[in-house]
VOMITOR-264237 format. One record per residue: x, y, z of N, C-alpha, C in turn; residue in one letter; residue number from 1. Coordinates in nm, 2 decimals, decimal comma, always signed. Example, Ala and Ser with C-alpha at 12.3 -4.5 7.8 and 13.67 -1.06 7.14 Angstrom:
npx_npy_npz_capx_capy_capz_cpx_cpy_cpz_rest_nr
+1,32_-0,57_+0,78_+1,23_-0,45_+0,78_+1,32_-0,33_+0,78_A_1
+1,28_-0,22_+0,71_+1,37_-0,11_+0,71_+1,29_+0,00_+0,79_S_2
***
This chain:
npx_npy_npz_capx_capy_capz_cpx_cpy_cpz_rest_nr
-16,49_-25,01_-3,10_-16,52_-24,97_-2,97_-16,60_-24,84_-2,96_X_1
-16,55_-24,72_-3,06_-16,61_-24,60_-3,02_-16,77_-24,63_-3,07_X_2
-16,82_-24,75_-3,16_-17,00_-24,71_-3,19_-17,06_-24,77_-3,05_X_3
-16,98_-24,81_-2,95_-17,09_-24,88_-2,85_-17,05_-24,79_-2,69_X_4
-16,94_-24,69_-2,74_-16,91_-24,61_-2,63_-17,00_-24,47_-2,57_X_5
-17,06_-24,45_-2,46_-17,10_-24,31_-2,50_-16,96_-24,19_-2,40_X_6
-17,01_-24,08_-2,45_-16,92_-23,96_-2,40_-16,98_-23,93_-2,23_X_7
-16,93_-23,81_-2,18_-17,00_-23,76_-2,10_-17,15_-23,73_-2,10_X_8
-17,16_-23,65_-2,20_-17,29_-23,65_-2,25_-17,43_-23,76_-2,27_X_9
-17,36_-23,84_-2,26_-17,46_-23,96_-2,28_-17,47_-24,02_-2,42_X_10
-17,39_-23,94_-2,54_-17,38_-23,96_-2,68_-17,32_-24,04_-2,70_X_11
-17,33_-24,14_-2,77_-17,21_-24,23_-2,86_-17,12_-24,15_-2,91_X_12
-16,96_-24,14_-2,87_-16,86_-24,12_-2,96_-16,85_-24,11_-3,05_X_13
-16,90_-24,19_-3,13_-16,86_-24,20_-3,28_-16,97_-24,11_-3,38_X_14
-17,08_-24,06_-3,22_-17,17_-23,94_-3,30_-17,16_-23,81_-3,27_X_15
-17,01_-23,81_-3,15_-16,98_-23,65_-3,19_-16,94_-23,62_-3,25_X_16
-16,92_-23,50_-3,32_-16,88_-23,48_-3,45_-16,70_-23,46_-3,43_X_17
-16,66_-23,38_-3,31_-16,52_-23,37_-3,31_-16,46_-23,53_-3,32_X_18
-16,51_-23,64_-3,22_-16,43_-23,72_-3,22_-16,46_-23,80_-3,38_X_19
-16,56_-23,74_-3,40_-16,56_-23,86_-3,54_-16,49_-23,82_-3,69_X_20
-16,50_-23,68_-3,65_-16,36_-23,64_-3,73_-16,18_-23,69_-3,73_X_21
-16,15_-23,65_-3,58_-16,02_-23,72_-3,50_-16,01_-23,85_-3,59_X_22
-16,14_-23,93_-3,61_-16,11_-24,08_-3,65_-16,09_-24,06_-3,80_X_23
-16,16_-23,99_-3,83_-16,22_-23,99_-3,94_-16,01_-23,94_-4,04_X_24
-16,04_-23,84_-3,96_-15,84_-23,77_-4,04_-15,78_-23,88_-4,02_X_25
-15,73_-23,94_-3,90_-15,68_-24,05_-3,87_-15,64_-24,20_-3,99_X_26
-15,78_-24,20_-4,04_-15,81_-24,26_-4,09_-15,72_-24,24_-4,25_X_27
-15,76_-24,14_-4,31_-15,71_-24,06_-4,42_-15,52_-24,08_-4,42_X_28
-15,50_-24,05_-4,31_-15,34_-23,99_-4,30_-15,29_-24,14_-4,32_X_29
-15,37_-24,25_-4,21_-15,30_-24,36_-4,19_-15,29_-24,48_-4,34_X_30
-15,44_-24,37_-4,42_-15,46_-24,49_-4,61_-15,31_-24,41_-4,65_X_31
-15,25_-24,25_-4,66_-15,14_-24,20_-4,70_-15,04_-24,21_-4,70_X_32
-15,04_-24,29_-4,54_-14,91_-24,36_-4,51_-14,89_-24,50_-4,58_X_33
-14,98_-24,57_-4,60_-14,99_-24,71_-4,64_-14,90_-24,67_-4,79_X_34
-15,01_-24,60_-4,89_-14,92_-24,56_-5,07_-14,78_-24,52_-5,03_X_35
-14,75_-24,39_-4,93_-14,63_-24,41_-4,92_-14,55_-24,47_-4,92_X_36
-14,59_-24,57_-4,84_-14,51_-24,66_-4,79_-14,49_-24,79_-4,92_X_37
-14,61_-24,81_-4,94_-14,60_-24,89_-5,13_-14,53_-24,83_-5,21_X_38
-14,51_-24,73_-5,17_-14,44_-24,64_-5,35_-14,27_-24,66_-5,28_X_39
-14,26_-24,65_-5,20_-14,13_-24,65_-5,12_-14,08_-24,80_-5,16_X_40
-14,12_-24,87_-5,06_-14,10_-25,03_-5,13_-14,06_-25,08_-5,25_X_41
-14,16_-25,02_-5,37_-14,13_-25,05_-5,54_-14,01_-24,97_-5,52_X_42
-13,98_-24,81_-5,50_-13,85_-24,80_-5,56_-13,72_-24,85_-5,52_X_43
-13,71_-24,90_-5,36_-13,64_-24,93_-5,30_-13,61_-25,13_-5,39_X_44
-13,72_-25,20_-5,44_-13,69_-25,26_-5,54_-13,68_-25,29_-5,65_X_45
-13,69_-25,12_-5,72_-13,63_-25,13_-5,79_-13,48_-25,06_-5,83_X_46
-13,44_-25,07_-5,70_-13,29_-25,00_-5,73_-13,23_-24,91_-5,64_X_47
-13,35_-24,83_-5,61_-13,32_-24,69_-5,57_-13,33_-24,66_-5,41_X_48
-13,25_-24,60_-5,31_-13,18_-24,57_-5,19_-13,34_-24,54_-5,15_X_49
-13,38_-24,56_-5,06_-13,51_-24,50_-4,93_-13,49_-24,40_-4,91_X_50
-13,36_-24,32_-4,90_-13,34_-24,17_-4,91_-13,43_-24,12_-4,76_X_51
-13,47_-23,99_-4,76_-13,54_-23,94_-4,68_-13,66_-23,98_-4,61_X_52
-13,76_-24,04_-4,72_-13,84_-24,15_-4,68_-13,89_-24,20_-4,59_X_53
-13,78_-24,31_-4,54_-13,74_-24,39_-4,43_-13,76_-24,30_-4,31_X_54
-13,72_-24,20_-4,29_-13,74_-24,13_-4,17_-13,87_-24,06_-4,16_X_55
-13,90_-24,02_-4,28_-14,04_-23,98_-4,29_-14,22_-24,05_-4,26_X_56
-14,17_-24,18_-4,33_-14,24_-24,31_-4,28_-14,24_-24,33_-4,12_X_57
-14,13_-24,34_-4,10_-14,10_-24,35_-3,94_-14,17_-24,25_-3,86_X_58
-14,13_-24,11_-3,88_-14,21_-24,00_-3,81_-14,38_-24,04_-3,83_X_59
-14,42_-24,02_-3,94_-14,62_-23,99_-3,97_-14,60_-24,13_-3,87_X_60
-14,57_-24,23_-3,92_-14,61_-24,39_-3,85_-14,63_-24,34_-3,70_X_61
-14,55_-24,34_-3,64_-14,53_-24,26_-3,48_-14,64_-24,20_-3,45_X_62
-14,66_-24,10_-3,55_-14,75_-23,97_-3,48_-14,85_-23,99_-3,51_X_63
-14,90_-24,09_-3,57_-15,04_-24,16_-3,58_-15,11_-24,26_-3,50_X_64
-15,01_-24,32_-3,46_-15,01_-24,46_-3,34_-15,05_-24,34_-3,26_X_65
-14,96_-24,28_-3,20_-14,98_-24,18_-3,10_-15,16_-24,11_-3,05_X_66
-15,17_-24,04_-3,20_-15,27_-24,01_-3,17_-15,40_-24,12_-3,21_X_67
-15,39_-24,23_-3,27_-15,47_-24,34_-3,24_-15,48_-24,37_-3,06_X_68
-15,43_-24,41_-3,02_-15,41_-24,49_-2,91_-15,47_-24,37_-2,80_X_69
-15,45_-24,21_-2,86_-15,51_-24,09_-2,78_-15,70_-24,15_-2,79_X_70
-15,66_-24,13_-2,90_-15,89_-24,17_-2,91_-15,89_-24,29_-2,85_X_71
-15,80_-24,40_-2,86_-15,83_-24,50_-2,75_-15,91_-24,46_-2,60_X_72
-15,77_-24,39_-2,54_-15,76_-24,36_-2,44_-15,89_-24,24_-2,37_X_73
-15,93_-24,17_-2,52_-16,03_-24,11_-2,47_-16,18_-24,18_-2,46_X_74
-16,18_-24,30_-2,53_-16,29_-24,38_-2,56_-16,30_-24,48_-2,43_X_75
-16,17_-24,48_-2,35_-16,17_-24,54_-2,22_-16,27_-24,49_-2,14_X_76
-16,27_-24,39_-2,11_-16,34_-24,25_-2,06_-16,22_-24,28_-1,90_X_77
-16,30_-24,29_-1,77_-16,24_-24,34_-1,66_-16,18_-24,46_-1,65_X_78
-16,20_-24,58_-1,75_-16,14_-24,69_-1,71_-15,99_-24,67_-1,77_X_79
-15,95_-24,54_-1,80_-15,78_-24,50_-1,86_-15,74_-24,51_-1,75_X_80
-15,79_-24,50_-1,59_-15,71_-24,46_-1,52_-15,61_-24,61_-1,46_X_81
-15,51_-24,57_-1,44_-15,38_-24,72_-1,41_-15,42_-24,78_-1,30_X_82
-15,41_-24,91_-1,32_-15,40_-25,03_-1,22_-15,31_-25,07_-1,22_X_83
-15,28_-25,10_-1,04_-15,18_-25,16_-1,00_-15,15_-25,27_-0,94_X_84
-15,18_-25,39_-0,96_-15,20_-25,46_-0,88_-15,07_-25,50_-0,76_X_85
-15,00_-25,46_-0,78_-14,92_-25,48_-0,62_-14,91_-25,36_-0,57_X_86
-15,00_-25,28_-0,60_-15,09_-25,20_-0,50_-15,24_-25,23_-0,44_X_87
-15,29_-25,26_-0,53_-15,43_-25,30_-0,53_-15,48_-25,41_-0,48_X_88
-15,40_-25,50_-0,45_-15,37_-25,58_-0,39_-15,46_-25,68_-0,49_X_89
-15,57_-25,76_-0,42_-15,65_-25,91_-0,48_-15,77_-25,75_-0,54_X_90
-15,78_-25,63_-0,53_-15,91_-25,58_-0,60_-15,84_-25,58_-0,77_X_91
-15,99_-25,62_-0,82_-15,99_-25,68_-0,99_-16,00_-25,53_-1,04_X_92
-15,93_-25,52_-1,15_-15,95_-25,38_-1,20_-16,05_-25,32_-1,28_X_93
-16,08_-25,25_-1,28_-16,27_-25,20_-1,37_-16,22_-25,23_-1,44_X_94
-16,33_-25,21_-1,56_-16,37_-25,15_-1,68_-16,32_-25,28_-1,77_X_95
-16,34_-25,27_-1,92_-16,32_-25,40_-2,01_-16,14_-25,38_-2,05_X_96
-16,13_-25,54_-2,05_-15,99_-25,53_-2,06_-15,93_-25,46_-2,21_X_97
-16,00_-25,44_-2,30_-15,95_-25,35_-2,41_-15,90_-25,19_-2,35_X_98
-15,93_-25,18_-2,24_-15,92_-25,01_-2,22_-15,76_-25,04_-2,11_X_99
-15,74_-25,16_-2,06_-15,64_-25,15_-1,99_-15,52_-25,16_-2,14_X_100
-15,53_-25,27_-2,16_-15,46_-25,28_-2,32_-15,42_-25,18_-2,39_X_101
-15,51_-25,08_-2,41_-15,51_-24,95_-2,51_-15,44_-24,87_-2,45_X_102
-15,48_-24,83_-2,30_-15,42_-24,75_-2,21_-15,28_-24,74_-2,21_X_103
-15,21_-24,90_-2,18_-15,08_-24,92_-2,18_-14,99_-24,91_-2,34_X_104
-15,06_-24,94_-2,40_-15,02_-24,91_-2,55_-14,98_-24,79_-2,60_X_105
-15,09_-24,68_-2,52_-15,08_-24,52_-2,53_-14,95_-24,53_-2,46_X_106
-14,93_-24,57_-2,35_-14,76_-24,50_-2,30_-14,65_-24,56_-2,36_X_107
-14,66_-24,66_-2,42_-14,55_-24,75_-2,45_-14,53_-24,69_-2,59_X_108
-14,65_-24,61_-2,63_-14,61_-24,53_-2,77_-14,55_-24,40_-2,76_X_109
-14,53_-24,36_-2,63_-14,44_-24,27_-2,59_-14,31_-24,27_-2,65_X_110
-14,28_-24,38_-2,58_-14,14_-24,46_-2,66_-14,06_-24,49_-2,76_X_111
-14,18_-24,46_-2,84_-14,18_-24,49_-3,01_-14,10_-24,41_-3,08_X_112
-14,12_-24,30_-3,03_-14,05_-24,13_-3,05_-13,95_-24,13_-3,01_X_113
-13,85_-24,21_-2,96_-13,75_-24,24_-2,96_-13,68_-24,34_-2,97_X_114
-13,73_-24,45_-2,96_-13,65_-24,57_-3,01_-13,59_-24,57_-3,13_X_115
-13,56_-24,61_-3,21_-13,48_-24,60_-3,38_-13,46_-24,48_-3,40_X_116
-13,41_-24,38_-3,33_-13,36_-24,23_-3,35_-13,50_-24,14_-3,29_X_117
-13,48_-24,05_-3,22_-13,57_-23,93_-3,16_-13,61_-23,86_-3,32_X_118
-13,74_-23,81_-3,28_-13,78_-23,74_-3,38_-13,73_-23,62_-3,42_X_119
-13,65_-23,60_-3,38_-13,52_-23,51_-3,39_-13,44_-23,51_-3,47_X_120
-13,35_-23,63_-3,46_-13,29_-23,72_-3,52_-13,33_-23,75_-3,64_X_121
-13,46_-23,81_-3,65_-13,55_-23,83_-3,82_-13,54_-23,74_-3,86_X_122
-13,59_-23,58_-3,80_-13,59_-23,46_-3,89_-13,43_-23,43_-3,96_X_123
-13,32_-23,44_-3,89_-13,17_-23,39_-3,91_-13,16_-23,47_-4,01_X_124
-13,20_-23,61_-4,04_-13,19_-23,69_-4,13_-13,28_-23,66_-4,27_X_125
-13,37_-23,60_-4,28_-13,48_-23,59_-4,36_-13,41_-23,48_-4,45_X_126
-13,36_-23,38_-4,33_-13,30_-23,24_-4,39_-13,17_-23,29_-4,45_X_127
-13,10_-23,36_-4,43_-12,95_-23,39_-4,46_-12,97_-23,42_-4,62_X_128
-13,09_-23,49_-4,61_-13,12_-23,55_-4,77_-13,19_-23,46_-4,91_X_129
-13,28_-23,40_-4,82_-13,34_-23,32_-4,91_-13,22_-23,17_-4,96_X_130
-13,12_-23,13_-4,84_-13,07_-23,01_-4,88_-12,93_-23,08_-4,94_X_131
-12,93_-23,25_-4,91_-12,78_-23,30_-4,94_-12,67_-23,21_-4,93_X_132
-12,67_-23,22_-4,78_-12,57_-23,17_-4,70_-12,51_-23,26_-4,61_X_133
***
């Protein structure tokens, strides 16, 4: 979506250089999460406890959706803004339905951050293991 988007500017997204970076890290952290997550899996069959891991996987996973679903939401440009339709009554909502989709995905990834333990909670966990305490 961001090669066919343009910014304010009138630029394609994907040719400013901040946001094409944003994707670009994005990108990197989310290939780092993936080996993690493969190296975790082998040891976990072959024997060995998830240990800290697990929470660790959990946190990056989170905070990458998060800031995914952010370039979404900025790639919306104005069509981020909420529709209501039992407010709105019979008016059809702008913009392409990918941006309503993404939009709602951004808040529901709010959630993320706390569902299966607050990121709080993951960290207390992370620390318990590493200082085994």
């Amino acid at each position: 979506a961001s090669t066919e988007i343009s910014g304010s500017q009138g630029v394609r997204l994907i040719d400013d250089p901040g946001f094409a970076g944003r994707l670009a890290l994005l990108e990197i952290e989310l290939r780092a999460l993936e080996m993690t997550e493969l190296r975790t899996l082998w040891e976990v069959a072959a024997g060995s406890a998830p240990g800290a891991q697990s929470s660790m996987l959990k946190l990056k996973g989170t905070d990458i959706v998060q800031r995914l679903t952010e370039l979404y939401v900025e790639c919306a440009g104005p069509y981020a803004a909420p529709w209501f339709p039992e407010v709105d009554g019979a008016a059809e909502p702008l913009g392409p339905a990918w941006a309503r989709r993404e939009v709602t995905r951004y808040f529901e990834g709010r959630a993320a951050s706390i569902a299966g333990g607050s990121d709080e909670i993951q960290r207390n966990i992370m620390a318990k293991h590493v200082l085994k305490i």
